[in-house]
C-alpha positions in Angstrom: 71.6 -3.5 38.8 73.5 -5.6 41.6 77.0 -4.8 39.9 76.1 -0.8 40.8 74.7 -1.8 44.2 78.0 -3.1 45.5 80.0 -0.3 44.1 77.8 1.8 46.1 78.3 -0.2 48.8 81.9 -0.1 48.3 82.1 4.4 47.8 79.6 4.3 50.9 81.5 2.1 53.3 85.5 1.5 54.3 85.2 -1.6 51.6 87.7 -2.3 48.8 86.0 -5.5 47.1 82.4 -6.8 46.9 80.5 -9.6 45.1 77.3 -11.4 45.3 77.4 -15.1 44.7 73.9 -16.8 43.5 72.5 -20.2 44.0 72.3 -21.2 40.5 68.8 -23.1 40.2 69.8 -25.8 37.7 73.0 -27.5 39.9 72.5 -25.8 43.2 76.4 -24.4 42.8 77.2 -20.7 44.0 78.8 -18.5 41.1 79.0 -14.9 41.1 76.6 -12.4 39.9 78.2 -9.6 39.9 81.2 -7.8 41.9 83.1 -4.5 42.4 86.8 -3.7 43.2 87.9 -7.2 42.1 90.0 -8.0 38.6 89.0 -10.2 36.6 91.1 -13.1 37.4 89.7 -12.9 40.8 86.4 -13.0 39.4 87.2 -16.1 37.6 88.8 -17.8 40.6 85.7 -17.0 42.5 83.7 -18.3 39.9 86.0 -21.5 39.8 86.2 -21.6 43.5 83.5 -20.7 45.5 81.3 -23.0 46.0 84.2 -25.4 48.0 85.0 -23.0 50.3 83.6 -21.6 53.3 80.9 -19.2 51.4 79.0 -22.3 50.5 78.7 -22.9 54.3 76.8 -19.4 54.3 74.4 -20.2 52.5 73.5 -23.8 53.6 73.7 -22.5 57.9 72.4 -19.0 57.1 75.5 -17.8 59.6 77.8 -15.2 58.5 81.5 -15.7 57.8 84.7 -13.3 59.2 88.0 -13.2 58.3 90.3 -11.0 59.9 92.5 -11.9 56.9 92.0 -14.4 54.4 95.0 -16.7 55.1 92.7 -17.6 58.5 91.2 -20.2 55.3 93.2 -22.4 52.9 90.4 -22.6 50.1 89.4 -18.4 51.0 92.7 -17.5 50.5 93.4 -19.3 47.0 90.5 -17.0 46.1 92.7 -14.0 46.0 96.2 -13.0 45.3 97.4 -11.2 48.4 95.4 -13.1 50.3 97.1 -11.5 53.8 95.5 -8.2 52.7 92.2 -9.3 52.9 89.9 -9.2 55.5 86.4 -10.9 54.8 82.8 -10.5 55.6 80.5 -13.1 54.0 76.4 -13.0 54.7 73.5 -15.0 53.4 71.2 -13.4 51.4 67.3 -14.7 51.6 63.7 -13.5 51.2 61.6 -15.4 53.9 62.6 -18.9 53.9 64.2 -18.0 50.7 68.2 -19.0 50.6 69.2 -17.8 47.3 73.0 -16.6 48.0 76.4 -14.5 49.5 77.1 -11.3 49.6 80.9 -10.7 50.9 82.9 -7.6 51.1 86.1 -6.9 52.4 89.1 -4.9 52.7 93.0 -5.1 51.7 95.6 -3.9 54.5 93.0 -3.4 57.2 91.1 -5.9 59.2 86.9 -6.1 58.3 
């Protein structure tokens, strides 16, 4: 179950918030799968949202994303609601040559 994963990943490590974004198949967009520590209007801007911000970029170069704080990006920062309090780590996630989505985690208050 992903949605237990990244709560585990979030008691385990210094993290607040988690979620995994997918490539949906069907329209290539990213949407979430699952996440931890987030409310559920988050969720739904991140579901709204994601795919026209830097996360997209992610997936598509396979490099990893960090935000000190999430005001360092316009579209990151519309994502959540203090977005000052958040610091950001984004990664792709593949299987061999495989590019099938974004885990992110982060913090509030403290810097990733």
């Amino acid at each position: 179950n992903v949605r237990r994963a990244l709560e585990t990943l979030c008691e385990r490590l210094p993290l607040d918030f988690a979620f995994f974004l997918r490539r949906e198949p069907e329209n290539d967009r990213l949407a979430p799968l699952a996440a931890a520590g987030i409310a559920a209007a988050t969720f739904r801007r991140i579901d709204s949202r994601a795919d026209r911000t830097p996360l997209r970029a992610v997936l598509d170069t396979q490099k990893p994303l960090l935000l000190t704080s999430a005001v360092e990006d316009t579209s990151i920062a519309h994502l959540f609601e203090d977005p000052s309090a958040h610091g950001l780590l984004a990664v792709p996630a593949s299987i061999r040559e495989e590019h099938f989505g974004v885990l992110a985690a982060g913090t509030r208050d403290e810097p990733v």
